[in-house]
C-alpha positions in Angstrom: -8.7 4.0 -3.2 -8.6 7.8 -3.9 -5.3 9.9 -3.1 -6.5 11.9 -0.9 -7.9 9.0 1.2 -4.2 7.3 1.5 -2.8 10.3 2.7 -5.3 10.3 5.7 -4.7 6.5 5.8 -1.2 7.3 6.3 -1.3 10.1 8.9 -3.6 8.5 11.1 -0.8 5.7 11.0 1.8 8.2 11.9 0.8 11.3 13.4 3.7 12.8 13.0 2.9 13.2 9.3 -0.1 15.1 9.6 1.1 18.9 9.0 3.4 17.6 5.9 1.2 18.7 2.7 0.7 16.1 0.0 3.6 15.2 -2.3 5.9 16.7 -0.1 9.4 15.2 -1.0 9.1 13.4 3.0 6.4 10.9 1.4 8.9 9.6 0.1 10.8 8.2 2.7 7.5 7.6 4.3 6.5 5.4 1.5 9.7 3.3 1.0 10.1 2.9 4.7 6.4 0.8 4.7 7.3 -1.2 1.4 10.1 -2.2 3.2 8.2 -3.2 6.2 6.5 -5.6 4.6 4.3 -7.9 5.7 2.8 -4.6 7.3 -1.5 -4.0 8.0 -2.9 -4.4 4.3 -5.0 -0.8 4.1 -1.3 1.0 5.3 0.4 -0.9 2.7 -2.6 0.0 -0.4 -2.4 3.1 1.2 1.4 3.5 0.9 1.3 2.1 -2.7 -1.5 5.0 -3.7 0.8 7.1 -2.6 3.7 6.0 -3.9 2.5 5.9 -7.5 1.4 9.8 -7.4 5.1 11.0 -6.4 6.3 10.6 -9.7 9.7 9.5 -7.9 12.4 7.5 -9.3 13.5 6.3 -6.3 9.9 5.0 -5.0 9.3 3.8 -8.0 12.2 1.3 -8.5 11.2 0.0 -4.5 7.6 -0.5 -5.8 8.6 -2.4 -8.9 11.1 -4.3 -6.8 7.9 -4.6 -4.4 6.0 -6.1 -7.6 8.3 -8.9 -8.6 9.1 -9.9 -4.9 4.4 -10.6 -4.0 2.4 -13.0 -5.8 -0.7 -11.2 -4.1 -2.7 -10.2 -7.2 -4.4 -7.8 -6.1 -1.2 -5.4 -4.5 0.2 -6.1 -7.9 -2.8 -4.9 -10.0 -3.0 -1.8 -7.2 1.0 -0.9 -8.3 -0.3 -1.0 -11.5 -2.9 1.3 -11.0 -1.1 3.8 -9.0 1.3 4.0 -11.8 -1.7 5.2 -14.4 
């Protein structure tokens, strides 16, 4: 999935989001709140996780390893992984 595709994933699941600009530090909480809402709609979630890898944030990135350990769904882990390259 590309970035800019999770982004509009994500504001057409929260329209409140739409007129905060990529990587603005509010993704953040955005993103952690959805990990932690887990078992949420899969393309949010893959969405979230795209997200969440791009930010470059030490918080989000402890709650997406945390995330990693806690699935056994291969194919959100190998989408973590991803996001992380």
């Amino acid at each position: 999935m590309e970035l800019k595709v999770a982004y509009d994933n994500l504001r057409k699941y929260n329209p409140i989001l739409k007129p905060l600009p990529n990587g603005s530090p509010l993704w953040k909480k955005v993103v952690i709140e959805i990990i932690d809402s887990y078992p949420i709609d899969e393309e949010i979630l893959k969405s979230a996780i795209v997200v969440g890898g791009s930010l470059e944030d030490k918080d989000v990135t402890d709650k997406m390893y945390e995330f990693f350990k806690r699935i056994t769904d291969d194919n959100l882990r190998k989408l973590i992984v991803e996001s992380w390259s």
